[in-house]
Backbone bond lengths (Angstrom), bond angles and torsions (degrees), N, CA, C in turn:
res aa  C-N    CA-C-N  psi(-1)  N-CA   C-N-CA  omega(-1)  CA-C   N-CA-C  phi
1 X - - - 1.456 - - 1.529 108.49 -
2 X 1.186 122.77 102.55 1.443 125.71 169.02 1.521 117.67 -48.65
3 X 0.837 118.00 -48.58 1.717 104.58 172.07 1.368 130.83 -52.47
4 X 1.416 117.72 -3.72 1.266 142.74 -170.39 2.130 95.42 -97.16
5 X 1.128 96.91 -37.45 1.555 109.08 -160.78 2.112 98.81 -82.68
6 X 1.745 86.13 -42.82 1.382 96.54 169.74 1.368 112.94 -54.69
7 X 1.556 126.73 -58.12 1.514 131.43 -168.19 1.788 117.01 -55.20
8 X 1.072 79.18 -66.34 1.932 98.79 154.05 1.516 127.28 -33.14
9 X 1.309 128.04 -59.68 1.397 127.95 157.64 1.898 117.95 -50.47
10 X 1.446 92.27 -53.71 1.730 81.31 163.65 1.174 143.66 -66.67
11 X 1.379 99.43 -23.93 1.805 104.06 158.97 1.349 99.53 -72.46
12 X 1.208 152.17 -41.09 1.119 152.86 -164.74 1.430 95.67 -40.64
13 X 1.863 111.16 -69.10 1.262 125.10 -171.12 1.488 111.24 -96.06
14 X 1.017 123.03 16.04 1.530 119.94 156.37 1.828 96.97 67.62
15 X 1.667 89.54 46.50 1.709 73.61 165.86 1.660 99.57 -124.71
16 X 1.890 105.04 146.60 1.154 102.91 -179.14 2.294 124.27 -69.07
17 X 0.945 98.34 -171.06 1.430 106.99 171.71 1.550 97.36 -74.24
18 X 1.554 114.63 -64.95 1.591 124.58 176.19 1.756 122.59 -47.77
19 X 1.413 110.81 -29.51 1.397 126.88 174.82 1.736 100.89 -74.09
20 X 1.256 109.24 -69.85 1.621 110.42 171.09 1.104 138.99 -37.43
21 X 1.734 97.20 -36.27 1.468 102.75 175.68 1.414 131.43 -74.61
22 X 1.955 109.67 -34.34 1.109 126.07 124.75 1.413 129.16 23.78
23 X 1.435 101.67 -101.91 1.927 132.64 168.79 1.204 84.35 -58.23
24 X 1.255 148.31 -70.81 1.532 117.76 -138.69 1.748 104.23 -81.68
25 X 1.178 107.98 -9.90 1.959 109.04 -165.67 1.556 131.99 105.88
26 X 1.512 86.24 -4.58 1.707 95.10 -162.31 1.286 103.09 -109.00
27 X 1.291 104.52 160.47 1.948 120.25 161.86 1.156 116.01 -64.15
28 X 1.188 126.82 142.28 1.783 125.11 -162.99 1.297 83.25 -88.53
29 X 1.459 141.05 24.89 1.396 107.28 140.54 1.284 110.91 -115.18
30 X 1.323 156.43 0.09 1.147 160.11 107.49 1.900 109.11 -14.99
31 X 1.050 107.71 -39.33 1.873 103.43 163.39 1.061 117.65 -98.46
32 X 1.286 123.11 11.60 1.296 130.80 174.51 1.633 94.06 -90.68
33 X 1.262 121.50 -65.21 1.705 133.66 173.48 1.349 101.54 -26.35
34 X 1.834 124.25 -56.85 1.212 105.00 -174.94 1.338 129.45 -74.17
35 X 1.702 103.02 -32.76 1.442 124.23 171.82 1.813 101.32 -34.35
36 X 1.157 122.50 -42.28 1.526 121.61 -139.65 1.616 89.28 -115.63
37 X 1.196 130.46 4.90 1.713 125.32 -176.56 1.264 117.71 63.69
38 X 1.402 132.37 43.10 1.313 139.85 -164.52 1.648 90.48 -133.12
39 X 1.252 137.33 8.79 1.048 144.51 -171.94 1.260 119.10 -178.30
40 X 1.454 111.12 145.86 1.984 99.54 -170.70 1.755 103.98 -101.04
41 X 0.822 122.55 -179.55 1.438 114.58 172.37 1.191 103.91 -117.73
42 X 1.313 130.84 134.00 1.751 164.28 158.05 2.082 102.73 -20.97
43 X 1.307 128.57 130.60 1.139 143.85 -165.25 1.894 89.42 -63.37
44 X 1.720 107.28 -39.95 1.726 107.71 178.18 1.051 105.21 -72.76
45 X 1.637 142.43 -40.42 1.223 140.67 -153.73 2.100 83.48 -79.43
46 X 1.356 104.95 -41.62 1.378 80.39 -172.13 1.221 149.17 -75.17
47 X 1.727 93.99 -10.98 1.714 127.72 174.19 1.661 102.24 -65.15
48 X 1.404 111.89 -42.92 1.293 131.31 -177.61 1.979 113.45 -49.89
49 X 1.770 99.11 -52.82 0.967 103.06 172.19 1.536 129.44 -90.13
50 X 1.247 119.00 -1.91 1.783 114.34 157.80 1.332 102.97 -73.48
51 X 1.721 142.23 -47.46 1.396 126.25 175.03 1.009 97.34 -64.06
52 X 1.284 167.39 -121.75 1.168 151.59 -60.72 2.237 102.55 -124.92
53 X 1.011 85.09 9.87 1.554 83.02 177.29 2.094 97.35 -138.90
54 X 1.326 98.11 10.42 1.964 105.32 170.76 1.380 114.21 53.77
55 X 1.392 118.86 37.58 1.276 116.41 -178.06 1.066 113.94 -78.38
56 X 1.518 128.82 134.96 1.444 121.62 171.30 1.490 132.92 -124.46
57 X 1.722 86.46 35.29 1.656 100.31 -177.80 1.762 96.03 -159.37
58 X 1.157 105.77 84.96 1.830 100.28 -166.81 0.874 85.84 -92.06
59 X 1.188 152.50 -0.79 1.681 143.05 179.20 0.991 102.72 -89.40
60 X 1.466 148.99 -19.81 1.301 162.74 -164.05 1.938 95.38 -91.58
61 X 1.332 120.72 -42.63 1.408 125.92 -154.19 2.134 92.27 -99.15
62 X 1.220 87.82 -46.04 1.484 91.05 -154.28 1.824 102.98 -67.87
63 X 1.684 92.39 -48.47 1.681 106.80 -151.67 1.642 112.36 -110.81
64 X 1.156 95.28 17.56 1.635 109.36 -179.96 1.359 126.23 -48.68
65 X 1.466 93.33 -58.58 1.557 114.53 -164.47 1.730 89.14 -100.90
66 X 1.280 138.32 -10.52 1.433 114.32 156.58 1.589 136.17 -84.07
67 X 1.317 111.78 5.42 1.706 108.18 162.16 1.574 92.10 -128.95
68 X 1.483 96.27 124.24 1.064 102.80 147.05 1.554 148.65 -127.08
């Protein structure tokens, strides 16, 4: 589950839900929706979140669990 991988990197970097939501545009409860898989996140929201969360394998986070 990528949102799990997502949550995890931000603790990594000590960024909040409210800080994230921020950068991405949204209401931390609208990133809460995605946080929780009740919503997908946007191809921009996701470009958004490899800069700002330093990912350097989004294929690893995003597209993991879709080929198998």
């Amino acid at each position: 589950m990528y949102q799990d991988k997502i949550k995890g990197r931000m603790a990594e970097l000590h960024i909040s839900r409210v800080q994230l939501a921020e950068i991405l545009n949204l209401s931390p409860q609208g990133l809460g929706l995605k946080l929780n898989g009740t919503t997908e996140f946007t191809i921009k929201e996701a470009r958004i979140l490899i800069k700002a969360l330093k990912i350097s394998n989004p294929n690893a986070i995003f597209f993991n669990n879709i080929i198998a």
